[in-house]
N, C-alpha and C positions, 0 to 999 in steps of 0.2 A: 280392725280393717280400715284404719286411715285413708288409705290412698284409694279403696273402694268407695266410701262413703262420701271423698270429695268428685271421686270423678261421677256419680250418679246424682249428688245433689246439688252440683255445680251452683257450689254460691256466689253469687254476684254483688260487686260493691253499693252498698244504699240498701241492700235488700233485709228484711225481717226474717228470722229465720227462729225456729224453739226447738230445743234439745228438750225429751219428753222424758230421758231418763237420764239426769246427767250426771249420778255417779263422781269421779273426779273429774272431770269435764275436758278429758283430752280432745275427744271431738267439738266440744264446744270453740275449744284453744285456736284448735285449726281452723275453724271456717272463720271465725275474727281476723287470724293473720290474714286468710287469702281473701277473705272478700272486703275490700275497704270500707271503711263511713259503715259497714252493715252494724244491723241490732241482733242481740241474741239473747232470749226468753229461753230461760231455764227451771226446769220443773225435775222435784224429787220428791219425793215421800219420807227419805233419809234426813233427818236434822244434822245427820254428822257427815254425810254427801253432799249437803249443801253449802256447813262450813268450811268443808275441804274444799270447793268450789269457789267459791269466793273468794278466797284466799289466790287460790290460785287466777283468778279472773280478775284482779283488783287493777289490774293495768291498763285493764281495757275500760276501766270508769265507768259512765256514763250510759257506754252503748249493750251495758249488763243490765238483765234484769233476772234475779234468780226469787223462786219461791215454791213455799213448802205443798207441794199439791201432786199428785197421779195426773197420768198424763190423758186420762180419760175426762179429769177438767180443765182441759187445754181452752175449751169456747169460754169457758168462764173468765178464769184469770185473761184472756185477753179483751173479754168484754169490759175489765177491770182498770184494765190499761188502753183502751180503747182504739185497738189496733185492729183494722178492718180485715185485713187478711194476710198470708204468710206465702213467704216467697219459698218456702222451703220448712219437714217437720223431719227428722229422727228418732227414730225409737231403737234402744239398742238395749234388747229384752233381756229377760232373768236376774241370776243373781250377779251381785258387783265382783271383783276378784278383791277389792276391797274388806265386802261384805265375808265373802270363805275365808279371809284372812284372819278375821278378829274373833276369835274362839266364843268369846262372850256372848257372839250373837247367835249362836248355836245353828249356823247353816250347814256346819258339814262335821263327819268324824271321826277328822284326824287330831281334834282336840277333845278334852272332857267337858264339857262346858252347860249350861242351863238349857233347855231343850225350848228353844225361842222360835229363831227363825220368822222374826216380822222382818221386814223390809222397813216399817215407820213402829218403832220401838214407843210411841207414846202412847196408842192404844189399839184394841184389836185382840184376840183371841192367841195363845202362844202354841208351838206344835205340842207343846204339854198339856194344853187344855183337851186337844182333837184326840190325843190317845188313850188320856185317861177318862175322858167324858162321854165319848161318840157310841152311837149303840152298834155293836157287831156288824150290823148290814153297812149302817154307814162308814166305816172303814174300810171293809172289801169296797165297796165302790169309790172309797178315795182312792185308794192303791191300785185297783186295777184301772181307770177310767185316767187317772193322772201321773199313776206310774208305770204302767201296762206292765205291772209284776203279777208274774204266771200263777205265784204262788199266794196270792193276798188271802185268802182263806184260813189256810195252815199258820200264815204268821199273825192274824188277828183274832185267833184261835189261841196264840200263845199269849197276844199284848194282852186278853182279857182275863185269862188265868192267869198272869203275873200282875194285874193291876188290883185284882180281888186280894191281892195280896200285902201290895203297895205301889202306889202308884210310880210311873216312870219319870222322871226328874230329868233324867243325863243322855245327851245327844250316844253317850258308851252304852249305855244301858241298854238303848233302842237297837244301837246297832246289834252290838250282841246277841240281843234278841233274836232281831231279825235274821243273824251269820247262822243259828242254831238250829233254825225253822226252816232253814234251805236245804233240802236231803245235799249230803257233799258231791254227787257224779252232778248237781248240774248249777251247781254256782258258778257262777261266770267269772272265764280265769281274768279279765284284763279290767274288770271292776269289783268294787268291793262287792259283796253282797246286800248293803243295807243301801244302795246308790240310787234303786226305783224309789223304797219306799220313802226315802229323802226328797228326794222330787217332790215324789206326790204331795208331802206333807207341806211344802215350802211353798208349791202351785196354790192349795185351800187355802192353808192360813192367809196368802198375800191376796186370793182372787185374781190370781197372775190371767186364767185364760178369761176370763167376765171381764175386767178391763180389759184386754189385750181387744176382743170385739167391740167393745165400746171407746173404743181409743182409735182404733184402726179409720171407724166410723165417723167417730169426730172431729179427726185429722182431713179425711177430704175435704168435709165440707168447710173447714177453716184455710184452705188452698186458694191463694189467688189461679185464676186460669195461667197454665204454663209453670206452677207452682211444683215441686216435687214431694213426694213421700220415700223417706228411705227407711226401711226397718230389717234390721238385724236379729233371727230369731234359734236360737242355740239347740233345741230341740224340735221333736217332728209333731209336738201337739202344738207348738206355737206356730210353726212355718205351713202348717195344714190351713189353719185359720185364716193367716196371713193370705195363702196361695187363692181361700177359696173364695175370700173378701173379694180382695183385688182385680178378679178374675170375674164375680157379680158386677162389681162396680164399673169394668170395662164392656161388658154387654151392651148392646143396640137391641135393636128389638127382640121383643118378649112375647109377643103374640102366640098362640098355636101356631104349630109348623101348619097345620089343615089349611089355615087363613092366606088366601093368594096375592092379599094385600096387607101392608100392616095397618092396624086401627091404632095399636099404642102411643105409638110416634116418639117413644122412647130413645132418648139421649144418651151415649155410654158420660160418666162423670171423668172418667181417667181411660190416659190410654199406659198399659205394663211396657216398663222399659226391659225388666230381666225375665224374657220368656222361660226360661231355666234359674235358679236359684245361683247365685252368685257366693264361691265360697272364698276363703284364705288361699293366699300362695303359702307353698312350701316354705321361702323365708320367713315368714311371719310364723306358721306354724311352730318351727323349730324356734323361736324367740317367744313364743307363747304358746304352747301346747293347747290352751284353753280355746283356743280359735279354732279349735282341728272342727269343733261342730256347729261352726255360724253358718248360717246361711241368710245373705244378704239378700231383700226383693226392692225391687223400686218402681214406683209409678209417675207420671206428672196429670197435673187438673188439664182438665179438657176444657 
């Protein structure tokens, strides 16, 4: 969503601005071209997102700064660099098309590949250790709570009698599992059938929604006043989050409704610029299918 993310975080030249997920950094790319003299602070969790990044950002020298970090340490690394506040923050959630791309890193499965699924490959727990280690309860509550699959009982019922067996390696293996466990009248015809429990497994292993709260949070308060927050969230447990942050954050008084005068004296921190969720046009769609389920929100600091 280019042209949405430039026309809501309207960067401006001289201004500080951080990409919290910067993936290959096309959004980075653009707001350097349009906004002059600006700085842009880049943050991934990805060692090979970051090289593709810089690479690609090497032109712009100087007024780059990328480094290896979640974007929930955003007040840090800029405490780092001793940058007071931000004219502007992006967050453009989930996994990279990058990341689905490269089999190896077992996000999805249409390849055969090691049953991974970290976002930062150097350390952390793999969706191999969650299936074969996690005790029955806690699988039903990964799959349902992060995949909201109907079925998460039935199919962690099977992952544990096949792991008694030997455990699961291969992103084919899970799926299978899971295609097998789904009675067939109610597999869903326009996704695979193993596409909840992928989710959910790639949400725990990352802690995709525990940062996404703790990012959302740390992003305000790193906001100059008039500063913007633009975040892109692909699914309805991220854009939930996102809605219902943004939404506390813009509240004025908090008092009991009973109370005829406020005593709180409570400030809203932001005011929402996209009362409604902001999606893709149709061209964009049809040149990337993967957009069909963004949903863009944006705020500015009060």
């Amino acid at each position: 969503m280019p042209k949405e993310v430039l026309h809501w975080l309207q960067p401006v030249a001289g201004g500080i601005y951080l990409d919290g997920t910067l993936g290959g950094a096309g959004h980075s790319c653009l707001i350097l071209e349009v906004a002059a003299e600006s700085r842009l602070i880049g943050l991934d969790r990805d060692p090979a997102a970051l090289q593709e990044a810089a690479e690609r950002l090497a032109c712009f020298g100087a007024r780059v700064s990328l480094h290896h970090a979640t974007f929930d340490q955003a007040g840090q690394v800029l405490a780092q660099l001793d940058v007071a506040g931000l004219d502007g923050m992006l967050l453009d959630l989930g996994v990279s098309s990058h990341q689905l791309d490269t089999p190896e890193r077992g996000f999805s499965f249409r390849h055969d590949a090691p049953l991974d699924m970290r976002m930062d490959p150097t350390g952390g727990i793999t969706a191999a250790d969650v299936v074969n280690q996690a005790d029955e309860a806690e699988l039903v509550r990964i799959f349902f709570e992060y995949g909201e699959e109907r079925y998460s009982r039935r199919i962690v019922r099977k992952i544990v009698a096949r792991r008694e067996e030997s455990p699961l390696t291969t992103t084919n293996e899970l799926a299978e599992l899971v295609r097998q466990s789904i009675p067939g009248g109610y597999r869903p015809s326009k996704i695979h059938p193993a596409t909840r429990v992928f989710q959910a497994l790639r949400i725990h292993v990352n802690d995709e929604l525990g940062q996404l709260e703790r990012g959302v949070a740390a992003a305000i308060s790193l906001l100059k006043p008039g500063g913007r927050l633009v975040v892109i969230s692909f699914h309805s447990l991220e854009d939930r989050i996102v809605k219902h942050m943004l939404r506390k954050k813009a509240q004025g008084c908090i008092c009991p409704p009973r109370l005829p005068v406020c005593q709180c004296h409570h400030t809203p921190d932001v005011k929402i610029l996209t009362r409604r969720g902001v999606k893709a046009g149709e061209d964009e769609i049809n040149q990337n299918p993967r957009s069909r389920s963004a949903i863009l929100r944006a705020a500015e600091r009060c």
